[in-house]
Backbone as a chain_set.jsonl record, in Angstrom:
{"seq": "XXXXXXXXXXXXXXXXXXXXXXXXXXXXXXXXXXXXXXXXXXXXXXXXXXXXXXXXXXXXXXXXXXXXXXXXXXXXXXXXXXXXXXXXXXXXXXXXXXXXXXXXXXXXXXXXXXXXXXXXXXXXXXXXXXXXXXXXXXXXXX", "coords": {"N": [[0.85, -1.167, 0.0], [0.91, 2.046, -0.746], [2.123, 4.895, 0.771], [2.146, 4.048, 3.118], [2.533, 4.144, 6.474], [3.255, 2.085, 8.04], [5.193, 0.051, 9.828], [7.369, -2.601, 9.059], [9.039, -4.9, 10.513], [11.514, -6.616, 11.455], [14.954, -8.703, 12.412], [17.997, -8.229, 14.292], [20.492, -9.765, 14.925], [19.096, -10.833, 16.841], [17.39, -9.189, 18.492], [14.488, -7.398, 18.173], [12.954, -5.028, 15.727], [10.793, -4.191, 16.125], [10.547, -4.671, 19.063], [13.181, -2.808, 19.956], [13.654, -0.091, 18.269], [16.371, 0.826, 17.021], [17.91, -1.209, 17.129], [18.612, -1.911, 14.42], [20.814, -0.518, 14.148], [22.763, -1.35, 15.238], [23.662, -1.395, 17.939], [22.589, -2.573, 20.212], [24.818, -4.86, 20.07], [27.857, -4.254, 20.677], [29.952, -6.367, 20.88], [31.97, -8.74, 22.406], [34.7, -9.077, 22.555], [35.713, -6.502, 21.68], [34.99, -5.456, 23.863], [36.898, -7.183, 25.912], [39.525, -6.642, 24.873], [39.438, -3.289, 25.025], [38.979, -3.246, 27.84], [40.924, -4.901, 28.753], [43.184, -3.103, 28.11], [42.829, -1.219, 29.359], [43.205, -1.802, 32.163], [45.995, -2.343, 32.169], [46.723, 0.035, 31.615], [46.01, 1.317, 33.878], [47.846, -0.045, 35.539], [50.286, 0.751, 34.79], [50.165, 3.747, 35.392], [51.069, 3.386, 38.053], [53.956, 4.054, 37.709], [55.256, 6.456, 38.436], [55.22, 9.871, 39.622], [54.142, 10.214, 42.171], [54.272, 10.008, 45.506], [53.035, 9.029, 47.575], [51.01, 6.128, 48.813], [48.388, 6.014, 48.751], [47.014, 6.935, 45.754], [48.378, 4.357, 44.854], [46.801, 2.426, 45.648], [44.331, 2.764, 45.259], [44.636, 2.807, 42.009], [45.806, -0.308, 41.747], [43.331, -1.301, 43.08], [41.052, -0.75, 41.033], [41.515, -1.966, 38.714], [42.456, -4.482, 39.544], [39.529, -4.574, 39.383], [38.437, -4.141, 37.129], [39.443, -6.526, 35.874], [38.591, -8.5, 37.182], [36.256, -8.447, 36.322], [36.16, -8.758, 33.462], [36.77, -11.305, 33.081], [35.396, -13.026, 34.144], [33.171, -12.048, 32.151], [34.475, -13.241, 29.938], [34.453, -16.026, 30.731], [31.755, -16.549, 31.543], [29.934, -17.494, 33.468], [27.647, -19.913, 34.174], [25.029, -19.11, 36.219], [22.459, -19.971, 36.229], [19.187, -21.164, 35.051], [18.218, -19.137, 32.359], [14.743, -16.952, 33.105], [11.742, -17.348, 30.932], [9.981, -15.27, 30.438], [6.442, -14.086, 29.795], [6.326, -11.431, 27.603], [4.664, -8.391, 26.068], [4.771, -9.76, 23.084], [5.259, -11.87, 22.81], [2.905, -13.708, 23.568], [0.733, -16.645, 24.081], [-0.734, -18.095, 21.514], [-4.08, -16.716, 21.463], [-4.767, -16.428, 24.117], [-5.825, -14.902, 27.589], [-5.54, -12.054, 29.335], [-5.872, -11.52, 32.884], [-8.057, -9.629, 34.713], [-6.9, -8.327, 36.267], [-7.457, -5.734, 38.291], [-10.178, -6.234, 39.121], [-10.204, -8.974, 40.457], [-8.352, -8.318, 42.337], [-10.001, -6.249, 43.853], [-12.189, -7.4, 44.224], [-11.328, -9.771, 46.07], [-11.074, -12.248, 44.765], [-10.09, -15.535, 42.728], [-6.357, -15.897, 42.958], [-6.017, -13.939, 44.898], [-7.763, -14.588, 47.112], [-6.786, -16.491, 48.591], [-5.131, -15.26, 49.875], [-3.16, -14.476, 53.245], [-4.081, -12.546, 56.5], [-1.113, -11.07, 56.561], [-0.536, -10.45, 54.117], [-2.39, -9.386, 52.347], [-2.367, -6.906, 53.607], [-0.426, -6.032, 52.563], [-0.34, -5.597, 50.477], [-2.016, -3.238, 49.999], [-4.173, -3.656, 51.465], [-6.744, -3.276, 53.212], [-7.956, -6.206, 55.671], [-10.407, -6.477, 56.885], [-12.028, -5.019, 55.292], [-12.804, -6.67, 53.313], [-13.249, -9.43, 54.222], [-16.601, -9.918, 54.204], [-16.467, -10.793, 51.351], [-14.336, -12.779, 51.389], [-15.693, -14.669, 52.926], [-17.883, -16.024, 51.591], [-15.697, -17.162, 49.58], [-14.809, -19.247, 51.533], [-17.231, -20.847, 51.973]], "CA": [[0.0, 0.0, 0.0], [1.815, 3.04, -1.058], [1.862, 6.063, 1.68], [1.389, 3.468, 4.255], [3.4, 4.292, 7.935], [3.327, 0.514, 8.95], [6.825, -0.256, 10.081], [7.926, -3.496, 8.727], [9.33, -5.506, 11.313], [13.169, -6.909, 11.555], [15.556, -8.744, 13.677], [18.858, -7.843, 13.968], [21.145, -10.216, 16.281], [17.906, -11.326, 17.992], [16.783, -8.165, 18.955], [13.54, -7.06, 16.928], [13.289, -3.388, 15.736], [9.453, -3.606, 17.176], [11.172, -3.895, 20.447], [13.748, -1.875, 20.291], [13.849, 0.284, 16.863], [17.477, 0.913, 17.297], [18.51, -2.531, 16.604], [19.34, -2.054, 13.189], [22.032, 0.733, 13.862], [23.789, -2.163, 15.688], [24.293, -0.489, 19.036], [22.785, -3.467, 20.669], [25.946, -5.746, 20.141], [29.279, -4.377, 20.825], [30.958, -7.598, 20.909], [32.618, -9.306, 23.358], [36.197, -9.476, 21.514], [36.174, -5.254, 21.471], [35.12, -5.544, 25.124], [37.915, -7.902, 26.267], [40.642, -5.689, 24.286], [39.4, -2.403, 25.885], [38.909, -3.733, 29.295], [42.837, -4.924, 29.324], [44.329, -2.076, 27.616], [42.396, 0.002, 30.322], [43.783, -2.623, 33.187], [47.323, -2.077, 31.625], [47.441, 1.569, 31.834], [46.009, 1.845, 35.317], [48.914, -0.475, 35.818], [51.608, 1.66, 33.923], [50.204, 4.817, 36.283], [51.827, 3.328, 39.01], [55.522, 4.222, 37.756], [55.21, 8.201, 38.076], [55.861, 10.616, 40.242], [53.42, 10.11, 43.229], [54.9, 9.693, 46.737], [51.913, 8.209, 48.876], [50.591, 5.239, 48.979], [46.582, 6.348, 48.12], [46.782, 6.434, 44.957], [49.03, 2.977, 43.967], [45.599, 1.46, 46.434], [42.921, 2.763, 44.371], [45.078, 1.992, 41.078], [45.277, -1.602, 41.642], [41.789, -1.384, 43.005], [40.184, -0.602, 39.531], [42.501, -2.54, 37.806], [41.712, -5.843, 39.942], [37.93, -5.299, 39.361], [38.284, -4.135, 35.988], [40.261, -7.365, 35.736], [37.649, -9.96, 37.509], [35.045, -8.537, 35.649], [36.375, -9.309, 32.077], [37.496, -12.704, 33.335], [33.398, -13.554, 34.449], [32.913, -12.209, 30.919], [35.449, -14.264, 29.511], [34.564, -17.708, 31.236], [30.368, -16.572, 31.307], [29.396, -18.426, 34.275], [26.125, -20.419, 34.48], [24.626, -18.982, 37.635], [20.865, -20.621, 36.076], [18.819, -20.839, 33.454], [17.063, -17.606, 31.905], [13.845, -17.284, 32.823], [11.698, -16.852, 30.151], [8.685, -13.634, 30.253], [5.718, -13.359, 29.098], [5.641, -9.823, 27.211], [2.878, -8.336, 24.759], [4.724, -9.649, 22.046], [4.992, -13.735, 23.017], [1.975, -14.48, 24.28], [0.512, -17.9, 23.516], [-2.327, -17.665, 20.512], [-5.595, -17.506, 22.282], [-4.169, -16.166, 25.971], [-6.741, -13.491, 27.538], [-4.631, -11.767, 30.403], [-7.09, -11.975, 33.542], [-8.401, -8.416, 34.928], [-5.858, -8.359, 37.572], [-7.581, -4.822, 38.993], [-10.797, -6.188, 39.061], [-9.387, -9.562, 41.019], [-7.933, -7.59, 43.54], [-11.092, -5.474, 44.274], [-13.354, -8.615, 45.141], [-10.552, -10.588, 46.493], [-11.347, -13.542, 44.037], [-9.005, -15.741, 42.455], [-5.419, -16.023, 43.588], [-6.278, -13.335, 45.627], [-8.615, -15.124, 47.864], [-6.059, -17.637, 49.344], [-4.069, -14.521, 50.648], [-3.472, -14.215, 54.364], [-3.829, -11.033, 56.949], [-0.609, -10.329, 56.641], [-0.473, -10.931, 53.055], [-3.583, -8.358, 52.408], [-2.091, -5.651, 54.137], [1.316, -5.921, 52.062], [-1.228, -5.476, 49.034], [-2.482, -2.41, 50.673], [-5.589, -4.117, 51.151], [-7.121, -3.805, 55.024], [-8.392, -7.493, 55.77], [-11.418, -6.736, 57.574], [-12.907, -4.822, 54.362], [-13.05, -7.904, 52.022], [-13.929, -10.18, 55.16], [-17.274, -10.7, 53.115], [-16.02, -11.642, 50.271], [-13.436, -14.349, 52.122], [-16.149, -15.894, 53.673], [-18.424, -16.692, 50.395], [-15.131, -18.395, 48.96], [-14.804, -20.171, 52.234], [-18.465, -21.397, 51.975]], "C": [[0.895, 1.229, 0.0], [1.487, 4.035, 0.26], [1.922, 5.355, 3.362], [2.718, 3.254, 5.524], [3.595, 3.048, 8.788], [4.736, 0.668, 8.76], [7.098, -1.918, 9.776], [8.776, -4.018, 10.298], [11.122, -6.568, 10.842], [13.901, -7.017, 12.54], [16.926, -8.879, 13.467], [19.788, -8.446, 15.351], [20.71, -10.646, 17.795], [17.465, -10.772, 18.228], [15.707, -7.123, 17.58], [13.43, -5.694, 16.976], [11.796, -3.189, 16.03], [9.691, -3.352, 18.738], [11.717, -3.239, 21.003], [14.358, -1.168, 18.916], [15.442, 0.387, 16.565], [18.481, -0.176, 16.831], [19.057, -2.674, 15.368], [20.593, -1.407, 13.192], [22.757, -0.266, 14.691], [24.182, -1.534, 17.049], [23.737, -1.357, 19.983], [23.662, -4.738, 21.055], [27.282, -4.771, 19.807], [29.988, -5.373, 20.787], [32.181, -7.844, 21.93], [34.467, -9.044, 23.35], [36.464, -7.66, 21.946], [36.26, -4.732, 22.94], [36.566, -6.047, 25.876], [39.28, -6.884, 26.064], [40.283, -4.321, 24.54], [39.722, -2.405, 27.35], [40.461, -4.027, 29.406], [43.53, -4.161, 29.244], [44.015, -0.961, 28.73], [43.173, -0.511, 31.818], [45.565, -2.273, 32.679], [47.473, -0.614, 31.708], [47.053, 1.852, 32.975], [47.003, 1.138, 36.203], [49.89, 0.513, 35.689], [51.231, 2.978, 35.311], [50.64, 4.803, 37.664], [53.394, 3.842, 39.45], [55.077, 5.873, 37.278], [56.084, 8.701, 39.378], [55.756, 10.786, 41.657], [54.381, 9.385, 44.567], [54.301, 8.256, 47.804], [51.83, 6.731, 48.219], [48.833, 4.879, 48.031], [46.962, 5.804, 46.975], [47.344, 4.942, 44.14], [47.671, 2.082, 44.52], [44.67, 1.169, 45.283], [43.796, 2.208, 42.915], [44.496, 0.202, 40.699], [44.001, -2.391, 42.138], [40.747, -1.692, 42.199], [40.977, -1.653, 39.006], [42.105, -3.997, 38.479], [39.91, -5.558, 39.83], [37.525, -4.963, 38.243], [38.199, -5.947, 35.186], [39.462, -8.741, 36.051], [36.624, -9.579, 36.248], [35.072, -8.785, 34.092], [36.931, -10.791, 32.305], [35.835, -13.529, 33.537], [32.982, -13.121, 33.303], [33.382, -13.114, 30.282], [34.806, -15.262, 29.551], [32.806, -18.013, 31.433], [30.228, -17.995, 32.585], [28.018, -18.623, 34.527], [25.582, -19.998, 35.7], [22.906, -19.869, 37.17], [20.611, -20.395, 34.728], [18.074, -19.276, 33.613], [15.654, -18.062, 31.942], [13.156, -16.698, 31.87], [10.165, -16.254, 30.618], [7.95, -13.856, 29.52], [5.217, -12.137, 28.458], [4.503, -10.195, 26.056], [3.334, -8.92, 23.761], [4.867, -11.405, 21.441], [3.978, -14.088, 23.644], [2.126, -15.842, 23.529], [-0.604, -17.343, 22.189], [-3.587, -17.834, 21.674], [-5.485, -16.616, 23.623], [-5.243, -14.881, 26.034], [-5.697, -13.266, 28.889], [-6.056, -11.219, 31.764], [-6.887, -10.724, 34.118], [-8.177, -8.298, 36.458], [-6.771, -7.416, 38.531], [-8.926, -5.469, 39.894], [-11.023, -7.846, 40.092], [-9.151, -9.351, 42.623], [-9.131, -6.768, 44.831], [-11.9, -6.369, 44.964], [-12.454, -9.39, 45.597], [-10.957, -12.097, 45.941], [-9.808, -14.138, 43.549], [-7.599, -15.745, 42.901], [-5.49, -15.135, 45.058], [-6.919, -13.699, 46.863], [-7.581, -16.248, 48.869], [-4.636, -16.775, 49.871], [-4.093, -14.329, 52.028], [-3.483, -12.833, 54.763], [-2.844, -10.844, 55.898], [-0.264, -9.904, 54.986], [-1.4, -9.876, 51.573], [-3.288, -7.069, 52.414], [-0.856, -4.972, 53.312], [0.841, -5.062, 50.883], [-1.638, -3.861, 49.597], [-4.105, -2.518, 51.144], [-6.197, -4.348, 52.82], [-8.452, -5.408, 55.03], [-10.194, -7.755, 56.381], [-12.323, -5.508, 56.563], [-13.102, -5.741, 52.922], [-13.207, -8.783, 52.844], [-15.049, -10.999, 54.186], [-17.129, -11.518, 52.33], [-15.086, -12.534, 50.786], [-14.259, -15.338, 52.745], [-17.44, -16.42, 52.684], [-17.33, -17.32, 49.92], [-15.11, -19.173, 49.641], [-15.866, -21.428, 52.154], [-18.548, -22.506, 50.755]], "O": [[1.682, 1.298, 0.945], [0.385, 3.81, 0.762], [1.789, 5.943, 4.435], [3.614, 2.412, 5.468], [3.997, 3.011, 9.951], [5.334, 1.229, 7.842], [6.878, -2.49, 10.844], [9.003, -3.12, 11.108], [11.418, -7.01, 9.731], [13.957, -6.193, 13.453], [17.258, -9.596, 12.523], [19.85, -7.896, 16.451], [21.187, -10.771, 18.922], [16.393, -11.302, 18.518], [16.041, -6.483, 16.583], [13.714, -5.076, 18.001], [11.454, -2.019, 16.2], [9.32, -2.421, 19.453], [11.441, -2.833, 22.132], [15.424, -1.587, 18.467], [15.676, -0.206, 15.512], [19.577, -0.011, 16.296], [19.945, -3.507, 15.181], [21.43, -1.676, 12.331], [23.839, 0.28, 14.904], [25.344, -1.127, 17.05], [24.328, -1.125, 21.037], [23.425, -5.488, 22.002], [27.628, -4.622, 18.635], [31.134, -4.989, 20.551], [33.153, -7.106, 22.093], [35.176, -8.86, 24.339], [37.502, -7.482, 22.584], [37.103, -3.934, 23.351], [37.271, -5.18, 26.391], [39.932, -6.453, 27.015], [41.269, -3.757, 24.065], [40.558, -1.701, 27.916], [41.152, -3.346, 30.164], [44.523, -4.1, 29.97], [44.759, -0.009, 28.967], [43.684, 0.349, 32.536], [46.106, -1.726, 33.64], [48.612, -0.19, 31.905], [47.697, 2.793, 33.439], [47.14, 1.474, 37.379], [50.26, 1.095, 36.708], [52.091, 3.082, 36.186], [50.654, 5.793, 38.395], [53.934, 4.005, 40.545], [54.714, 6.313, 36.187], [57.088, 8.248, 39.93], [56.64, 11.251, 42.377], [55.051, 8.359, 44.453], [54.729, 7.249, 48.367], [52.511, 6.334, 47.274], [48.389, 4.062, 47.223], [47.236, 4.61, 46.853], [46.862, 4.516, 43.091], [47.425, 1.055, 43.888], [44.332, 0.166, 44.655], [43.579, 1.015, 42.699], [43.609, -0.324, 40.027], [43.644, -3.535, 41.858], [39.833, -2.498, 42.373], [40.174, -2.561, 39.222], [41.345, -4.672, 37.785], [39.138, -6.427, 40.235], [36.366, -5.271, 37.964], [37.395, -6.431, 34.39], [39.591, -9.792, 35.424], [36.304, -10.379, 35.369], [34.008, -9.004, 33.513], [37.61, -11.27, 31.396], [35.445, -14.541, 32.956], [32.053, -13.874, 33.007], [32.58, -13.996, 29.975], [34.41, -15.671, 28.459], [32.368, -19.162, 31.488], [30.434, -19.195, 32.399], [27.275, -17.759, 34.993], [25.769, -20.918, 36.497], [22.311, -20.353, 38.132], [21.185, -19.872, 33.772], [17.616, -18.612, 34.543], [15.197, -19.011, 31.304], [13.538, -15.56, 31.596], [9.341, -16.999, 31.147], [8.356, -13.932, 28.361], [4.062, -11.734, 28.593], [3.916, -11.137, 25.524], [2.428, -8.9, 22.929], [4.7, -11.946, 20.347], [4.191, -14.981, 24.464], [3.014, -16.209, 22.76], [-1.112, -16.223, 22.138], [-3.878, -18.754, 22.437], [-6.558, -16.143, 23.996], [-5.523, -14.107, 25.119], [-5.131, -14.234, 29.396], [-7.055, -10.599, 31.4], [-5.706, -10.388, 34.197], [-8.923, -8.214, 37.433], [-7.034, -7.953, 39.607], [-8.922, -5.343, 41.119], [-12.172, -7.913, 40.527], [-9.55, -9.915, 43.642], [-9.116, -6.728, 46.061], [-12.279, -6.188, 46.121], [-13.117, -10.424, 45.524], [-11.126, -13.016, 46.742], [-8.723, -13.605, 43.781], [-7.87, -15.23, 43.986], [-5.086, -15.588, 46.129], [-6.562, -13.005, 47.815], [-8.028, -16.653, 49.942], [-3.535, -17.242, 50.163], [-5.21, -13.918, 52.343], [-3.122, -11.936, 54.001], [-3.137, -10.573, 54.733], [0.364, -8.856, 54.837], [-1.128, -9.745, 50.379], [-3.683, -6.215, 51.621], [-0.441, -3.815, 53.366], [1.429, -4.087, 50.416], [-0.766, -3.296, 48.938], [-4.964, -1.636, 51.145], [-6.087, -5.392, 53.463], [-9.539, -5.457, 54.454], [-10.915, -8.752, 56.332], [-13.335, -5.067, 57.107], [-13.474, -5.399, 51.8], [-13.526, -9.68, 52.063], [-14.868, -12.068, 53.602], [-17.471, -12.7, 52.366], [-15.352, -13.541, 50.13], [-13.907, -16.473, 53.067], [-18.031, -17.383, 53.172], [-17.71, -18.454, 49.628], [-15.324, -20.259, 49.101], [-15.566, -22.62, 52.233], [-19.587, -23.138, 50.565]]}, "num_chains": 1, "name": "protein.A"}
């Protein structure tokens, strides 16, 4: 359709330009490799600033301060440690086919549904005082 402002849709290194339009200009992936070789050359000169002119002590601390946590933290890049799996989200743009998303506000208000098997203190967290939905707790009880 000629004139027509629909945005075409495109994914660019996994990241779709409905989610984040940006994705095409590549500014989502820096790469690991350009990381690694910044991160050392930056660990290497806060090394090197040790041989100057400075008397004290302070600054050679903080130096190898940055420089050791520059230094872990491209090494836990490096070696990517499994702490778990990813969990995976339901956003607006994976639902299932079919899925109605349940009228959370409306839920909350009559204390139905998950809501209903909340305790006091549980109520109150919600901002919800326990002894004005009473009623309604004691028709689900019933």
């Amino acid at each position: 359709m000629a004139g027509s402002h629909e945005i075409a849709p495109s994914v660019h290194n996994g990241v779709s330009t409905l989610d984040e339009p940006s994705a095409a200009w590549g500014w989502h992936d820096i790469g690991q490799h350009a990381i690694q070789i910044a991160g050392w050359i930056s660990v290497f000169f806060l090394l090197a600033y040790n041989f100057g002119n400075h008397k004290g002590h302070v600054e050679t601390i903080y130096l190898f301060t940055f420089a050791a946590l520059i230094a872990v933290g491209l090494l836990i890049q490096l070696f990517k440690p499994s702490l778990g799996k990813q969990q995976r989200t339901l956003t607006a743009r994976n639902k299932p086919l079919g899925h109605k998303e349940p009228d959370w506000a409306y839920l909350q208000r009559t204390a139905t549904g998950p809501y209903a098997k909340l305790s006091d203190s549980q109520l109150r967290a919600l901002n919800i005082e326990p002894s004005r939905v009473a009623h309604l707790r004691e028709l689900d009880a019933k």
